[in-house]
Every structure is written in structure tokens, then in C-alpha cells.
TORKOL-4160 file (C-alpha; in steps of 0.2 Angstrom, whole numbers, padded with zeros to 4 digits, m for minus):
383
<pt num="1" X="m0068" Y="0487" Z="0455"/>
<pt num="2" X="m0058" Y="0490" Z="0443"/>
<pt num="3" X="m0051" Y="0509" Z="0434"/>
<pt num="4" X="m0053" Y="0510" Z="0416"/>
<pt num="5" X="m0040" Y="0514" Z="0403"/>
<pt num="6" X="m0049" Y="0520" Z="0389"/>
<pt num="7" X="m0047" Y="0521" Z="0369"/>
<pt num="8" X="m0052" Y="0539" Z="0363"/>
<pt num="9" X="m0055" Y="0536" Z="0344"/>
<pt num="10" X="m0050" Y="0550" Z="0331"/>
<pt num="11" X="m0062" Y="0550" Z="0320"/>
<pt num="12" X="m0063" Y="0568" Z="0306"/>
<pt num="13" X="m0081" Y="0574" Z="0313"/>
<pt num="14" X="m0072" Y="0573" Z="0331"/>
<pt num="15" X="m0070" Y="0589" Z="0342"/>
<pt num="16" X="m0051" Y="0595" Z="0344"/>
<pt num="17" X="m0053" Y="0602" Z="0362"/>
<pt num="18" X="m0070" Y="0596" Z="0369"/>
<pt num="19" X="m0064" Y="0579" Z="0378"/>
<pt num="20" X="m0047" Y="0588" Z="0383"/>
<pt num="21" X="m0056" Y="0601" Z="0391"/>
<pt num="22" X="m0066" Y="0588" Z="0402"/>
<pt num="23" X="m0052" Y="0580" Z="0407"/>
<pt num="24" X="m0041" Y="0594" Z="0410"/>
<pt num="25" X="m0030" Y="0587" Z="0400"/>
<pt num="26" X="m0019" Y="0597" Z="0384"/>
<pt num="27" X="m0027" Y="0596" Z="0368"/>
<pt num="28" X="m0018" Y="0584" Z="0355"/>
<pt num="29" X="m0025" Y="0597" Z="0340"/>
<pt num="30" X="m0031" Y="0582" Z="0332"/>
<pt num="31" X="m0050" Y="0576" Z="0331"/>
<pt num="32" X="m0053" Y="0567" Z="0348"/>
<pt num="33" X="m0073" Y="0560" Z="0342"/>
<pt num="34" X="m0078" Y="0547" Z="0358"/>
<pt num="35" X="m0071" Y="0538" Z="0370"/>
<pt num="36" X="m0075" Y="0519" Z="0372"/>
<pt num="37" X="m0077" Y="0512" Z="0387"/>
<pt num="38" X="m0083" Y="0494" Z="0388"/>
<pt num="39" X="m0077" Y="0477" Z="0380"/>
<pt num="40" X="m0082" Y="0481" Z="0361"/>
<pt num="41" X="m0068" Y="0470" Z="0353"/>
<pt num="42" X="m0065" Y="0487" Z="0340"/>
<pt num="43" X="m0057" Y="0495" Z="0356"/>
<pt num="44" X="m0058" Y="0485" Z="0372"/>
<pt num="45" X="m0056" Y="0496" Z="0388"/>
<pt num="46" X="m0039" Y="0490" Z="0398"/>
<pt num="47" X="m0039" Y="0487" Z="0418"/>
<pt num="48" X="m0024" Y="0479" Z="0429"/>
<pt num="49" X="m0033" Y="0463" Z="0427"/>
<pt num="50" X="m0031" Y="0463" Z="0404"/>
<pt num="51" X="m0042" Y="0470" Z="0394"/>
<pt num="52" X="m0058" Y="0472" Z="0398"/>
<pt num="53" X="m0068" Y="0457" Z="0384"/>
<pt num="54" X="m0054" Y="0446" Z="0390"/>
<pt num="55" X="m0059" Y="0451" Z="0408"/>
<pt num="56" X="m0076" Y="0445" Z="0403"/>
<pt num="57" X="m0071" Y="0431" Z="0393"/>
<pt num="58" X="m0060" Y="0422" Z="0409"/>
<pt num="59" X="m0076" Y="0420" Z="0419"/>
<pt num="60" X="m0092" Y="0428" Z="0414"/>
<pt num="61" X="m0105" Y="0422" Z="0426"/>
<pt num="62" X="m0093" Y="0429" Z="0440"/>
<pt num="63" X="m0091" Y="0448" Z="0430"/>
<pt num="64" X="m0107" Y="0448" Z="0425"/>
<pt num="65" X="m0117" Y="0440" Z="0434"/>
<pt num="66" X="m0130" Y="0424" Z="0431"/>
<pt num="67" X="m0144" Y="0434" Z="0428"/>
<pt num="68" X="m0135" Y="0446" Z="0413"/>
<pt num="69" X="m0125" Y="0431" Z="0407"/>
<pt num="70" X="m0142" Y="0421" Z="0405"/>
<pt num="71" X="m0150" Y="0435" Z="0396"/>
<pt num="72" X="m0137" Y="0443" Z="0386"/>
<pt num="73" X="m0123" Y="0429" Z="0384"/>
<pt num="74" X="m0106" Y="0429" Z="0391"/>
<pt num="75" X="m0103" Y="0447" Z="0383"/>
<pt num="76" X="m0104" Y="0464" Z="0391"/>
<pt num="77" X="m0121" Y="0469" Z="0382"/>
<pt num="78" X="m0118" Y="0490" Z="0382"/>
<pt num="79" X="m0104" Y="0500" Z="0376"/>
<pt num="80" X="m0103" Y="0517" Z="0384"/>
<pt num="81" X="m0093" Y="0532" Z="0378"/>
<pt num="82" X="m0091" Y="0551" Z="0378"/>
<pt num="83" X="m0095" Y="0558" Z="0361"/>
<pt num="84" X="m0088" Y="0572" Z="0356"/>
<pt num="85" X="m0097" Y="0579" Z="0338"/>
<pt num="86" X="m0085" Y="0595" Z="0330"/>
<pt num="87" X="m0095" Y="0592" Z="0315"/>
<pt num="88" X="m0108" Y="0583" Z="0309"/>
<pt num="89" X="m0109" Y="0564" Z="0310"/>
<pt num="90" X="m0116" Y="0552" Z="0295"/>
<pt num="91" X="m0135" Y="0551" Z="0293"/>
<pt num="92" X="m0139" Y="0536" Z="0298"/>
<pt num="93" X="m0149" Y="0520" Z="0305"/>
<pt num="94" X="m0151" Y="0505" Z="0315"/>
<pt num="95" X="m0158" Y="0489" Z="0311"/>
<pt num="96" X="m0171" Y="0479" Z="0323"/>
<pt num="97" X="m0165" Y="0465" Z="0331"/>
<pt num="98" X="m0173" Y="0451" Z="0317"/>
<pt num="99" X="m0166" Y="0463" Z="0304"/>
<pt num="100" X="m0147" Y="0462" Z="0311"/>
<pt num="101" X="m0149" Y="0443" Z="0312"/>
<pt num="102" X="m0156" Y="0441" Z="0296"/>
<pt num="103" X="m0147" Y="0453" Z="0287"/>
<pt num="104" X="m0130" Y="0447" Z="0297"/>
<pt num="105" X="m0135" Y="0429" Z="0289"/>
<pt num="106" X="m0136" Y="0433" Z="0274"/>
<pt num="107" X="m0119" Y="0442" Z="0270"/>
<pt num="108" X="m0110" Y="0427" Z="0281"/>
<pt num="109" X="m0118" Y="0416" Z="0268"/>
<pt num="110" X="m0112" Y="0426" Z="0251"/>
<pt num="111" X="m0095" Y="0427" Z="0260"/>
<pt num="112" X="m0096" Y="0447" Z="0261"/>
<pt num="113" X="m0079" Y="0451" Z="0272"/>
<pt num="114" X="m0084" Y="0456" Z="0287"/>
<pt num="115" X="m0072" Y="0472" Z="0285"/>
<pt num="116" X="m0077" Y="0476" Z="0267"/>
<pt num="117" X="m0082" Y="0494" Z="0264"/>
<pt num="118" X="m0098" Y="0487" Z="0257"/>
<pt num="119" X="m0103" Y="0476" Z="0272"/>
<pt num="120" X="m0120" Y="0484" Z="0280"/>
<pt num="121" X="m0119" Y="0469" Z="0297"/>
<pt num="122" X="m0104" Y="0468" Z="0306"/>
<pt num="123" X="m0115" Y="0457" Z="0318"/>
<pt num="124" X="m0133" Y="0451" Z="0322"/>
<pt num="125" X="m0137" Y="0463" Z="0333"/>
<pt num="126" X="m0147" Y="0476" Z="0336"/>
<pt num="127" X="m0141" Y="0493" Z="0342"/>
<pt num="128" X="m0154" Y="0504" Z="0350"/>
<pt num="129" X="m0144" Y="0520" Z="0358"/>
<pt num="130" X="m0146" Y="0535" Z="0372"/>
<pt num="131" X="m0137" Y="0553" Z="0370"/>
<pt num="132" X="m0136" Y="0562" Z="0385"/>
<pt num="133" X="m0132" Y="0580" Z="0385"/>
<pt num="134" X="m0116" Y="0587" Z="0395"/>
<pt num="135" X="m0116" Y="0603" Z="0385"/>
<pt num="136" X="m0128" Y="0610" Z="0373"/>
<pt num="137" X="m0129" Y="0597" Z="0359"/>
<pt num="138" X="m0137" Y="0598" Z="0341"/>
<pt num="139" X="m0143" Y="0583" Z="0332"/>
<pt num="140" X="m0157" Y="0575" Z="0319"/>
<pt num="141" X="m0169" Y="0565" Z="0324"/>
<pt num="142" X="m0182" Y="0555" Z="0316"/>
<pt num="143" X="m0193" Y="0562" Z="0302"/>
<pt num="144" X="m0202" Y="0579" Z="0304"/>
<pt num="145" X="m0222" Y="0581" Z="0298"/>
<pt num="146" X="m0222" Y="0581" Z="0278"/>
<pt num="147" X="m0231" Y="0597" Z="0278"/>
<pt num="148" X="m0218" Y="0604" Z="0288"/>
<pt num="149" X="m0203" Y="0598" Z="0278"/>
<pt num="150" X="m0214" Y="0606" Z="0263"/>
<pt num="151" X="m0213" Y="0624" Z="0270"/>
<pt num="152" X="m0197" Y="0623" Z="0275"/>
<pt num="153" X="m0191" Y="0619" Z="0256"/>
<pt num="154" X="m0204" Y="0632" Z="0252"/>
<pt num="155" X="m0195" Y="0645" Z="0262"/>
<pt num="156" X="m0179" Y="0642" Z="0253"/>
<pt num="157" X="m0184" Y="0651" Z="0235"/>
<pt num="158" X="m0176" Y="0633" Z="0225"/>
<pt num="159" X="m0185" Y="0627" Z="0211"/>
<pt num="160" X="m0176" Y="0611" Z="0210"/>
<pt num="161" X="m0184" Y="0607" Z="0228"/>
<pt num="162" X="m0202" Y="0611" Z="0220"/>
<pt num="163" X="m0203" Y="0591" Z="0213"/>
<pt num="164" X="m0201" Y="0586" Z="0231"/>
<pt num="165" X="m0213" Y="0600" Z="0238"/>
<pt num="166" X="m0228" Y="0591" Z="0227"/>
<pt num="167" X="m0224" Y="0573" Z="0234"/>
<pt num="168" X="m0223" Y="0577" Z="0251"/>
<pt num="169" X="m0240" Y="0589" Z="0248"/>
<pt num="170" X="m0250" Y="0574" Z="0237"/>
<pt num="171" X="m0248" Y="0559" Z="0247"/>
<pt num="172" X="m0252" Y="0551" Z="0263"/>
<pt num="173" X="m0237" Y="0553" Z="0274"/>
<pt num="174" X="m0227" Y="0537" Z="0273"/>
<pt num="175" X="m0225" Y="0534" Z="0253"/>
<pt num="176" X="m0221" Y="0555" Z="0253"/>
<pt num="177" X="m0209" Y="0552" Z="0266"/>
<pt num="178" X="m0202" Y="0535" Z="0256"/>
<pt num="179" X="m0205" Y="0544" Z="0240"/>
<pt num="180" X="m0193" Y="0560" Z="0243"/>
<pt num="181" X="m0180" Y="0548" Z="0253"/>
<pt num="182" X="m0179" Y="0540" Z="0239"/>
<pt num="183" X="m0178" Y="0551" Z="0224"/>
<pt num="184" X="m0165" Y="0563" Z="0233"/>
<pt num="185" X="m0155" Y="0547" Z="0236"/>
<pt num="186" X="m0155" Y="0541" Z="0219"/>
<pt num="187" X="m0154" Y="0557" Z="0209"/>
<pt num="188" X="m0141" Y="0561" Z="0196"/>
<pt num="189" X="m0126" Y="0568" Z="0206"/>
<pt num="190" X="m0124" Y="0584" Z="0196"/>
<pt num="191" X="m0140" Y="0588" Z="0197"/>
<pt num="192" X="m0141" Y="0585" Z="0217"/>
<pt num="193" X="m0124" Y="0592" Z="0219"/>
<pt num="194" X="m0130" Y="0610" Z="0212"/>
<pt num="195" X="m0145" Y="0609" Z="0221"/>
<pt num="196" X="m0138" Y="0607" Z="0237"/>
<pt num="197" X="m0127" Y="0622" Z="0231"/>
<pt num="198" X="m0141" Y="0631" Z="0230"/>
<pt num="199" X="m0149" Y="0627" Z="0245"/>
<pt num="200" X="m0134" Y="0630" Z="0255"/>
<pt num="201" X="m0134" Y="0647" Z="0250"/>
<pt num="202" X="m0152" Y="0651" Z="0252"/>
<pt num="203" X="m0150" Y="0642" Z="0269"/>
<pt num="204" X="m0137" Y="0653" Z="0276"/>
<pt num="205" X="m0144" Y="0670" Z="0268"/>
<pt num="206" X="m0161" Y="0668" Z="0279"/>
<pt num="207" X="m0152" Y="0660" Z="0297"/>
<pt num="208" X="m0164" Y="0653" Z="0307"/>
<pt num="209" X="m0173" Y="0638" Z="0307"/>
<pt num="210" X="m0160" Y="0636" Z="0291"/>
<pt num="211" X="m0145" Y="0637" Z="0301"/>
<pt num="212" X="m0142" Y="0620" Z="0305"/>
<pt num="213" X="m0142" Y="0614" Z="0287"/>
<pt num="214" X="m0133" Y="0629" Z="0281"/>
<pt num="215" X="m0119" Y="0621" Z="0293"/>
<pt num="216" X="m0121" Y="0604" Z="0287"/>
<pt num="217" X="m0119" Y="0609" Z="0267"/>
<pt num="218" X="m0104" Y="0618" Z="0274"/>
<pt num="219" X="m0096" Y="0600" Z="0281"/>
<pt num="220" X="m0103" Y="0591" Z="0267"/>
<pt num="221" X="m0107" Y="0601" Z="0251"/>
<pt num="222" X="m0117" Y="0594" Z="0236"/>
<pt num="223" X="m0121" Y="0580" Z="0249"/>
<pt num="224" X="m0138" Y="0573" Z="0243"/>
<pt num="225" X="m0137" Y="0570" Z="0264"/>
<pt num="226" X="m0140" Y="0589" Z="0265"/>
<pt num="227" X="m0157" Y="0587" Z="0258"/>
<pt num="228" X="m0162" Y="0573" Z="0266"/>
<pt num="229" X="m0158" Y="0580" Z="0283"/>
<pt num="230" X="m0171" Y="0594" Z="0281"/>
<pt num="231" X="m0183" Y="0578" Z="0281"/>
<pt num="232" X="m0177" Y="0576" Z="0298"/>
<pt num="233" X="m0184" Y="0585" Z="0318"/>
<pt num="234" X="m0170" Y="0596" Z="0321"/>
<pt num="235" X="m0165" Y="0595" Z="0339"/>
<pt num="236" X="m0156" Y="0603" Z="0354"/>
<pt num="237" X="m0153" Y="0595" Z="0370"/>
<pt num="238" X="m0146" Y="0605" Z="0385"/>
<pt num="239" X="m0135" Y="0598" Z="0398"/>
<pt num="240" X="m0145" Y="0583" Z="0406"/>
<pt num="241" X="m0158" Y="0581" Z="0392"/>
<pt num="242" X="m0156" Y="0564" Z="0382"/>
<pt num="243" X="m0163" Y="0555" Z="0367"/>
<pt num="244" X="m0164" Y="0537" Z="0363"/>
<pt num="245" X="m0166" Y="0533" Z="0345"/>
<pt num="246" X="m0173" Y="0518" Z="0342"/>
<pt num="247" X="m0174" Y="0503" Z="0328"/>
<pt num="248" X="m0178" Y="0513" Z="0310"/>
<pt num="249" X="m0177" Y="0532" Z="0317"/>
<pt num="250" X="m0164" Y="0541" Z="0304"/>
<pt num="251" X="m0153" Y="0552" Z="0315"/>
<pt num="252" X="m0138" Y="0560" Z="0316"/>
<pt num="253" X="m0126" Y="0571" Z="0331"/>
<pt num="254" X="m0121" Y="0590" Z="0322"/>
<pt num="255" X="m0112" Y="0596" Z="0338"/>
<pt num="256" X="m0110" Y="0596" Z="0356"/>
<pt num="257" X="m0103" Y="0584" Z="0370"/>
<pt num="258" X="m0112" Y="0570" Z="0378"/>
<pt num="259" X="m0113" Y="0552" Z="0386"/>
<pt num="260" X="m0118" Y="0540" Z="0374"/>
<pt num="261" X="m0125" Y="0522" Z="0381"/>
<pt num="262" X="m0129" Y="0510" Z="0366"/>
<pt num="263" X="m0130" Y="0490" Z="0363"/>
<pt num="264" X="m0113" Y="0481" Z="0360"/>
<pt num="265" X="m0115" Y="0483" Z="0341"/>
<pt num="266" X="m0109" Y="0490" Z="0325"/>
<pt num="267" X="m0123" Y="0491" Z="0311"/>
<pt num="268" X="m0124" Y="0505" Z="0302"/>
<pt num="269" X="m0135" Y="0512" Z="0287"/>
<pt num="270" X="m0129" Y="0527" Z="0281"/>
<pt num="271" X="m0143" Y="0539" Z="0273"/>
<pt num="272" X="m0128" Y="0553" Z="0267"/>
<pt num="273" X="m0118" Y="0565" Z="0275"/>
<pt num="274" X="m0103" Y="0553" Z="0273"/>
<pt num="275" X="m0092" Y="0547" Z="0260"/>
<pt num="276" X="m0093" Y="0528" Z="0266"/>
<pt num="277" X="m0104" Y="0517" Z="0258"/>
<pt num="278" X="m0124" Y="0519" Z="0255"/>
<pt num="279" X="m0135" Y="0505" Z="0251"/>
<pt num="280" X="m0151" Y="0513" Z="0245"/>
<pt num="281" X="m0162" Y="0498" Z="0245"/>
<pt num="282" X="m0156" Y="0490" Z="0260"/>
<pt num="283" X="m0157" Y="0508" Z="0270"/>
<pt num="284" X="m0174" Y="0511" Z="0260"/>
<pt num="285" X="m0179" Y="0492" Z="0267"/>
<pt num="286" X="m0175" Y="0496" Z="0287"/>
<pt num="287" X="m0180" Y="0515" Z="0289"/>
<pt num="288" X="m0196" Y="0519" Z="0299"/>
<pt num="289" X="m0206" Y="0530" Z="0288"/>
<pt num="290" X="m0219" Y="0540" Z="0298"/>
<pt num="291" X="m0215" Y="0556" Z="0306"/>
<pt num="292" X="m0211" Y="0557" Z="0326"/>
<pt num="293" X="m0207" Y="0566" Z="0339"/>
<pt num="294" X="m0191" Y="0566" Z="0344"/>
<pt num="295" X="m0196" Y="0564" Z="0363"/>
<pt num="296" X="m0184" Y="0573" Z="0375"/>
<pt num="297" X="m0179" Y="0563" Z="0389"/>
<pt num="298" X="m0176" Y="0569" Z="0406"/>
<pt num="299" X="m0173" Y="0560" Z="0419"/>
<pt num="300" X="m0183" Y="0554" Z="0433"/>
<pt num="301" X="m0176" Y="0555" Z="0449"/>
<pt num="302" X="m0176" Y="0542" Z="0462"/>
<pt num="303" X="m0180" Y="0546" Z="0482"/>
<pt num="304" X="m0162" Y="0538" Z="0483"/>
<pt num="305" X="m0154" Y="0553" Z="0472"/>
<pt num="306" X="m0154" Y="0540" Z="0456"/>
<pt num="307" X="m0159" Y="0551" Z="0440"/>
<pt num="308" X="m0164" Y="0536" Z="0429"/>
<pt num="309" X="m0166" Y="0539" Z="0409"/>
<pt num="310" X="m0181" Y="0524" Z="0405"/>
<pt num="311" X="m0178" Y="0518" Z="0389"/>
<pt num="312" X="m0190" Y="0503" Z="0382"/>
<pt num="313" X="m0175" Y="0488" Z="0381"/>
<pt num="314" X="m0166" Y="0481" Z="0393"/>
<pt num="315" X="m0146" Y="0479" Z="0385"/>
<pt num="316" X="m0144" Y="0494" Z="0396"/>
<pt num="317" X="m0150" Y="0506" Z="0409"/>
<pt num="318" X="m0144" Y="0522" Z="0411"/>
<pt num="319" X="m0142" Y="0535" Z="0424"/>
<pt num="320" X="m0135" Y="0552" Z="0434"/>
<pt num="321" X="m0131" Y="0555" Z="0452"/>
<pt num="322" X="m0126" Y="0572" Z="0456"/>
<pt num="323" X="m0116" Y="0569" Z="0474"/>
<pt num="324" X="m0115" Y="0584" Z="0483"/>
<pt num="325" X="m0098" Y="0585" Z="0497"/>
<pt num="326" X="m0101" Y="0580" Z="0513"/>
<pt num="327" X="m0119" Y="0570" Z="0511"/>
<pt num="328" X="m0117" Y="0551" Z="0515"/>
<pt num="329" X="m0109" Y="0537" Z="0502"/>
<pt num="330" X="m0124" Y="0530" Z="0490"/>
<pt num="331" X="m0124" Y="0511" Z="0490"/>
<pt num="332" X="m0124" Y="0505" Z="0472"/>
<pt num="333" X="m0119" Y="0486" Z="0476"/>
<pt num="334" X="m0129" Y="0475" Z="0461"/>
<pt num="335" X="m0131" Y="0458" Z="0454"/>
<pt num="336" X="m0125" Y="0464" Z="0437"/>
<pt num="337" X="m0110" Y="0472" Z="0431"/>
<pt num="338" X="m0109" Y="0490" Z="0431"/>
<pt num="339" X="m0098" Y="0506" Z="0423"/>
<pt num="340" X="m0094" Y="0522" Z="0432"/>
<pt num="341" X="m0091" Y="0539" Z="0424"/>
<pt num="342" X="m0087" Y="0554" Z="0434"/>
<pt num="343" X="m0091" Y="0572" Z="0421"/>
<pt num="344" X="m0087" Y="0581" Z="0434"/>
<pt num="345" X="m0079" Y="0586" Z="0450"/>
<pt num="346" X="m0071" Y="0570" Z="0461"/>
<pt num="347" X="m0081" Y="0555" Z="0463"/>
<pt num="348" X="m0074" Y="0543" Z="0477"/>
<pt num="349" X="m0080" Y="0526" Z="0470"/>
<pt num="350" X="m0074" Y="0511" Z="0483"/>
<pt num="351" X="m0055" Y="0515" Z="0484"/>
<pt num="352" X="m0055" Y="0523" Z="0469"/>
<pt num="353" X="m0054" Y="0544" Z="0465"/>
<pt num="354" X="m0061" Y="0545" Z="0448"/>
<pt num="355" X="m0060" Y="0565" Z="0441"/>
<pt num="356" X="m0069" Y="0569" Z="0425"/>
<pt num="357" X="m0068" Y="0558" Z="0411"/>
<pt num="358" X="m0062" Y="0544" Z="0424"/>
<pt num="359" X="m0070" Y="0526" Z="0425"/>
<pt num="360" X="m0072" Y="0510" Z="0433"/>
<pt num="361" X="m0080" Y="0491" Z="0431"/>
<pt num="362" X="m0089" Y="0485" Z="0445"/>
<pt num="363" X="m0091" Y="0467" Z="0442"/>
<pt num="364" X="m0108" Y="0459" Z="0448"/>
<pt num="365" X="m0110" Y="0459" Z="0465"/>
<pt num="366" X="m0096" Y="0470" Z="0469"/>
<pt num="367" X="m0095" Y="0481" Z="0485"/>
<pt num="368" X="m0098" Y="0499" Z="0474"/>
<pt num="369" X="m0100" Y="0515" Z="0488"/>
<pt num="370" X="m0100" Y="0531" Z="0480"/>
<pt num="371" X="m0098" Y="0548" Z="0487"/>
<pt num="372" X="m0095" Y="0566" Z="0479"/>
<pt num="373" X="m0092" Y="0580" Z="0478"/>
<pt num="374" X="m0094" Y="0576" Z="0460"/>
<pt num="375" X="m0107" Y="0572" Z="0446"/>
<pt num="376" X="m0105" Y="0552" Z="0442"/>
<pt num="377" X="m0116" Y="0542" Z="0428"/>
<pt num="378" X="m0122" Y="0526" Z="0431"/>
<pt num="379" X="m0122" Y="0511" Z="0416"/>
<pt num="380" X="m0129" Y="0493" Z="0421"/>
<pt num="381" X="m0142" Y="0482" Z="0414"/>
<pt num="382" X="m0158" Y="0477" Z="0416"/>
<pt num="383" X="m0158" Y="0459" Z="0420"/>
């Protein structure tokens, strides 16, 4: 198997100390926001062998595997990282996999540049995702009841809120959902820029169920994101707990540190909470509008010590082993490729020592015996 080198991007909404203090290492005072590891072209992990996607590229039936390569293409088909949320991320989106395609099409034809500002499809996939929980971790995710959403801008004392009150009160809960999305999105700055003002205030006057969006006007103010985020189930996981946002589910991370496990892909629609590009009608055109419950994950443990999180695709598989010292070395030997990541104490994986924050790649079929004292998570694929 081979140790992982990994990129730790800087991102603004990144945590200055969160990923230090994993690794132990001395914090950089600048925003460390997640650390990639995988073959994603954007930031390829590096092992004695080259890079990781050139790894991959050499032989792929050998790293991968048949079975994975048959399925998901000579590519590795997951990107893994450790995200790191000082502050709140864009609201955001993910395209199906026939939306990516099409929508990846159609800007190739129109000679859109693939790095323009304005591009939605960096590629034609699709980019289903899993947040798991190392420390208590806040995020938005998917679209609370209407009524709900009502109260909540009820309880805030803001008439300019009272327009959307009525909509979400008089319609059946898709178009109220479409409806508001859509006039907060579109309405005139100024306008949206006091009321968020407004909202903001009244927010962190009352505490409480408010708080959250009281922070987020803090990060972003006048942000029509701001308002569109109270739409949205506000969420916190604690250490272990996950969630999996799926194809058309508006989310977005606030705070906390976690292991993030996604497709190998880059397609973003932003909903606010950002000052990057924001296609209302194609964001209008891919989000899910019905409410949901954001369905915590925990995991389910195996009668071998696995603690598998089951997500509904198969591009990747998560899950956790926590190796107590002394107990005998788990056998994690499979036909497709696999990422190790120790969070915490010292995981002994093959002739490696991996301390937190520390990987490996364990090409298909590689011998892969683990052993603790140490919490280790588990990437593969289901092929």
C-alpha cells in the first residue's frame, strides 16, 4: 500500500486551527478548509510511486481492480477529505447523474471555458456526498415543512418577510417552496440587502432556534442566502453521526470538523451564501422541492467491528473501525481499491504507522491488515 501526501486546500470559510489540532501539527493562522485525498485532477494525492491519478492512469485494472474499472472507468470513482467548516459554506446543490451529463453537453457545445466563473458543469457527473461527524458539526440540510419555515419568519417581527409568510401559508408545498426560492432569489438587492439586515438583528436579539442564521448574516450580510437558508432543516451532528445529501437536496456545512466521502466530481449550484456565481433558473431547474428529513445516519456495525454508513449508490462505501490495543489485526484485503484514514490514536496498516490525519492507498487486492490502538475510517467502493 502506498502513504498518502495530501493537499490541504485554503479555502476563506476554512478553520485556522481544526486540522492542525488533528494532526498535531502547529497552526499556519491561515484558513486550512479540507484535505483531499484521492486522485481529483484539482489536487491529486502524491505517493512514492507519482501522483496518485497518474498511479491509476499507469495501470488501472491492476489499482483498481476489474470489477471497479468496469463499472466506474479507469478513474478512482470517490474523493475523500477532511473538512474543516470555520464558517459557513455556499448554499448549494448537486445535479443527478442525466442532469450532469446533459448539462456538461450542453456548455461543451456553446464553448463555455471549462474554468469560466459562469460554468455550472465542470464534468458530467454526478456528485452525491457523506458528512461524517468528528466533532460536533452544524450544517443545512434539505428544505424544512413550509408551515414551519412560516412560524419561523413569523417569530422574527419583519414585515418585509410577511410576503413570503402568505406563500408558503396558501400553497401546496412544492410551488410555496419554488415560489419563495425564487422571489428571494430574484428580488431587488437593496431591498433584500435591508431585510436581511433586519432579520439579522431580530435573529440574534431572540437566540435560539435563530442563532444559526444570526451567525450566517454575521459571515454573509445582506445575503439573499440568509433568507433562503431559514427554508432549509437545521442540523447538528455529533462525533459519529453522518448525513448523505443526495441529487437536488439544498445544503450547506456552518461549522465543525468531519470526514467527507463524495463522487469524483465538481458540479456545483450555488443557492447564496457566496460571492461566486448563481444561476437562478438553472439552480431553480435542478433543486428538489419538497420538504425532507434530513435523516441522520449512524452507523451499523458489522459482527467483524465494521461500522458501515449505507448510502443508496455505489461510487463509494463508507466506514469506521474503532481498533482497541491489543485485540487481533482486522483483515481488510478486497477486490477494489481502498483509502485509509486514522482520526485518531496509531493505526498500524500493513507496514505502515498512520497517526491522525495520516493515509494510505491500498490498490485492489492488496494484502491490507489493520490493527490499533487507534480509530481508522474505511473508503472503498461498491463493485
Amino acid at each position: 500500500m502506498d502513504r498518502l501526501t495530501n493537499t490541504i486546500r485554503p479555502y476563506a470559510w476554512g478553520s485556522t486551527t481544526a486540522i492542525a489540532e488533528l494532526t498535531g501539527a502547529e497552526p499556519s493562522g491561515e484558513p486550512q478548509a479540507e484535505m483531499w485525498m484521492g486522485a481529483h485532477p484539482g489536487a491529486p494525492s502524491r505517493t512514492g510511486r507519482g501522483t496518485l491519478d497518474e498511479v491509476i492512469g499507469a495501470d488501472p485494472e491492476r489499482e483498481l481492480g476489474q470489477a471497479a474499472a468496469d463499472k466506474f472507468g479507469p478513474r478512482l470513482p470517490f474523493l475523500l477529505k477532511l473538512l474543516a467548516a470555520g464558517a459557513p459554506l455556499s448554499l448549494q446543490v448537486h445535479p443527478d447523474l442525466a442532469q450532469a451529463k446533459k448539462g456538461y453537453e450542453d456548455e461543451e457545445r456553446r464553448g463555455v471555458p471549462i474554468d469560466a466563473p459562469h460554468r455550472n458543469y465542470k464534468d458530467a457527473n454526478h456528485k452525491p456526498e457523506l458528512i461524517c461527524a468528528l466533532t460536533p458539526f452544524d450544517g443545512l440540510c434539505g428544505f424544512r415543512a413550509p408551515d414551519d419555515t412560516a412560524d419561523l419568519f413569523e417569530g422574527l417581527g419583519v414585515d418585509s418577510l410577511k410576503p413570503y409568510v402568505d406563500l408558503l401559508r396558501a400553497h401546496p408545498e412544492d410551488s410555496a417552496l419554488r415560489e419563495v426560492l425564487t422571489a428571494v432569489l430574484t428580488a431587488d438587492p437593496e431591498q433584500m440587502a435591508e431585510t436581511v439586515t433586519e432579520v439579522a438583528a431580530a435573529a440574534r436579539h431572540l437566540g435560539g432556534a435563530y442563532a444559526p442564521y444570526a451567525g450566517i448574516a454575521h459571515h454573509y450580510p445582506g445575503d439573499p442566502g440568509v433568507i433562503a437558508a431559514m427554508l432549509l432543516n437545521h442540523v447538528r451532528l455529533q462525533p459519529g453521526e453522518a448525513l448523505f445529501l443526495g441529487a437536488g437536496v439544498p445544503h450547506a456545512y456552518l461549522d465543525g470538523l468531519g470526514v467527507e466521502i463524495m463522487a469524483n466530481s465538481d458540479n456545483v449550484l450555488r443557492c447564496g451564501l457566496t460571492p461566486k456565481h448563481v444561476d437562478v433558473p438553472e439552480l431553480l431547474r435542478i433543486v428538489r422541492f419538497e420538504p425532507t428529513d434530513p435523516g441522520i445516519l449512524r452507523p451499523e456495525a458489522s459482527s467483524d467491528g465494521e461500522e458501515v454508513y449505507e448510502t443508496p449508490i455505489d461510487e463509494f462505501r463508507l466506514s469506521r473501525y474503532v481498533l482497541p490495543e491489543g485485540a487481533a489485526p482486522h483483515d481488510l484485503t478486497a477486490g477494489t481499491p481502498q483509502i485509509l484514514l486514522c482520526t485518531a490514536g496509531t493505526v498500524r496498516a500493513g507496514e505502515l504507522a498512520l497517526g491522525p490525519g495520516e493515509s494510505a492507498f491500498v490498490p485492489a487486492g492488496e494484502k491490507a491488515e489493520v490493527s490499533g490502538p487507534g480509530t481508522l475510517f474505511r473508503a472503498s467502493v461498491v463493485a
